[in-house]
C-alpha positions as CSV (number, residue, x, y, z in Angstrom):
1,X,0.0,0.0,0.0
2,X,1.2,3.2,-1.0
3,X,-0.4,6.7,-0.8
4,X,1.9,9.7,-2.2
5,X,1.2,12.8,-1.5
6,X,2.9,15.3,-3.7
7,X,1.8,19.1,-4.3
8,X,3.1,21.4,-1.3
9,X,5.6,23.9,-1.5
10,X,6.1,27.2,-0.4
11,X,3.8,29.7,-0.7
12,X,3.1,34.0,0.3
13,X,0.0,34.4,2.5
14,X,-2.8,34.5,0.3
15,X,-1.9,32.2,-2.2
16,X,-3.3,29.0,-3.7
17,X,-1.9,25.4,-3.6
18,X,-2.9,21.8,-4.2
19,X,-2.5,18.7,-2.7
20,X,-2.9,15.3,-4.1
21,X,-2.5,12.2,-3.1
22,X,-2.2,9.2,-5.0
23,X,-3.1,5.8,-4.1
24,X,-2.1,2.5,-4.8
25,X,-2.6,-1.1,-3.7
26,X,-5.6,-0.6,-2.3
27,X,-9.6,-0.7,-3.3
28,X,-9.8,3.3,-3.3
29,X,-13.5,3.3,-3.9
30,X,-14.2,1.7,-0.8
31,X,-12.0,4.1,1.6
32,X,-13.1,7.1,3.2
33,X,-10.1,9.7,2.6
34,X,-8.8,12.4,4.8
35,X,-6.1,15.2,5.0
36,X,-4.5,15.7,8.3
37,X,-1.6,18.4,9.2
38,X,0.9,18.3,12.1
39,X,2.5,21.8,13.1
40,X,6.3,21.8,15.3
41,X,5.1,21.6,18.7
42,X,1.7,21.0,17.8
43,X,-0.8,17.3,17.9
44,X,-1.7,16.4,14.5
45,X,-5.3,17.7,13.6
46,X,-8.0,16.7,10.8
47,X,-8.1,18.9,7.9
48,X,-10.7,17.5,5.9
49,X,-12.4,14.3,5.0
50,X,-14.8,12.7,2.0
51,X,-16.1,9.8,2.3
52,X,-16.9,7.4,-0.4
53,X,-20.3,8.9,-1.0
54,X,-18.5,11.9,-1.3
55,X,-19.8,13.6,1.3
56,X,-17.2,15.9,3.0
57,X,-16.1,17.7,6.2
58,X,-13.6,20.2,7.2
59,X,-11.7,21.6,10.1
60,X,-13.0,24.8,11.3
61,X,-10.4,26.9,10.7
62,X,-9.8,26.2,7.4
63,X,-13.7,25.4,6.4
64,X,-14.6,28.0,3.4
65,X,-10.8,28.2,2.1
66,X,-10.3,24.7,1.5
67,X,-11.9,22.0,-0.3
68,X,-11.3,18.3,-0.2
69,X,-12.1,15.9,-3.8
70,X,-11.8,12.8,-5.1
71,X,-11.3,10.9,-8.7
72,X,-11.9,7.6,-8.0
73,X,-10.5,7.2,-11.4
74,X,-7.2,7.8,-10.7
75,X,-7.3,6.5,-7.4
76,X,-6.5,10.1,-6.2
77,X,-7.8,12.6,-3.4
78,X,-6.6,16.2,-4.0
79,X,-6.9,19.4,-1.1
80,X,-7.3,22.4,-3.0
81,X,-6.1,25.6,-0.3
82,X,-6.8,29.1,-1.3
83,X,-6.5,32.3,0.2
84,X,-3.5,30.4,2.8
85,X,-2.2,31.5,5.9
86,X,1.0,31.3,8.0
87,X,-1.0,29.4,10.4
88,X,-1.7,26.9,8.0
89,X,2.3,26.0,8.0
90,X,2.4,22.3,8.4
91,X,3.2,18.8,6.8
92,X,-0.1,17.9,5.4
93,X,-0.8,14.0,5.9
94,X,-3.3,11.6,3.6
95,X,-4.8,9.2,5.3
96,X,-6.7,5.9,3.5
97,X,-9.4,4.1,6.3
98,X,-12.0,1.2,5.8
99,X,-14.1,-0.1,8.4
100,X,-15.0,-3.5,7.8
101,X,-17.6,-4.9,10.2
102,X,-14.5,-7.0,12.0
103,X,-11.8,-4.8,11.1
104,X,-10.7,-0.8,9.9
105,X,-7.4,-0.5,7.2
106,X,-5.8,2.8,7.8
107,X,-2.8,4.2,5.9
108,X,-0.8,7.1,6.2
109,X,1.6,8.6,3.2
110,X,4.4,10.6,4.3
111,X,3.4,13.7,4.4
112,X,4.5,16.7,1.9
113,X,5.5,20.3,3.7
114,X,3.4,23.2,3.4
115,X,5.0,26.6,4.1
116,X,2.8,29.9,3.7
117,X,5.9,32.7,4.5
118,X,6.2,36.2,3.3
């Protein structure tokens, strides 16, 4: 299993950037899929989510600036971030969950470093 998240960089307050993170080795369709981010010094903290209905969720301080999407397609999940802030400084993590009536898959993919600096 293998999720690679590619896309982050850095970036000036204000400006755009997107994630994605490609999957393989797994049934993509059937796992909900989720961006978390992990600060220095800080607990790692849910981004955004979409299930495989598609139905989505976001943190609260980044709801209305980011949105979470997913081609099953090409077995991808992308975070598009607009109007960014230096609070939003972090390595953003893609996670891959199932939950099977007597068990849950969960992957991580290593993570890809988002700096929003002046």
């Amino acid at each position: 299993v293998q999720l690679q998240a590619s896309g982050g960089g850095l970036v000036q307050p204000g400006g755009s950037l997107r994630l994605s993170c490609a999957a393989s080795g797994i049934m993509f369709a059937f796992y909900d899929m989720a961006w978390y981010r992990q600060a220095p010094g800080k607990q790692r903290e849910l981004v955004a989510d979409i299930t495989t209905i598609h139905r989505t969720n976001y943190g609260v301080s980044v709801k209305g600036r980011f949105t979470i999407s997913r081609d099953n397609a090409k077995n991808t999940v992308y975070l598009q971030m607009n109007n960014l802030k230096p609070e939003d400084t972090a390595v953003y993590y893609c996670n891959a969950v199932r939950r099977m009536s007597t068990a849950v898959l969960d992957y991580w993919g290593q993570g890809t470093q988002v700096t929003v600096s002046s």
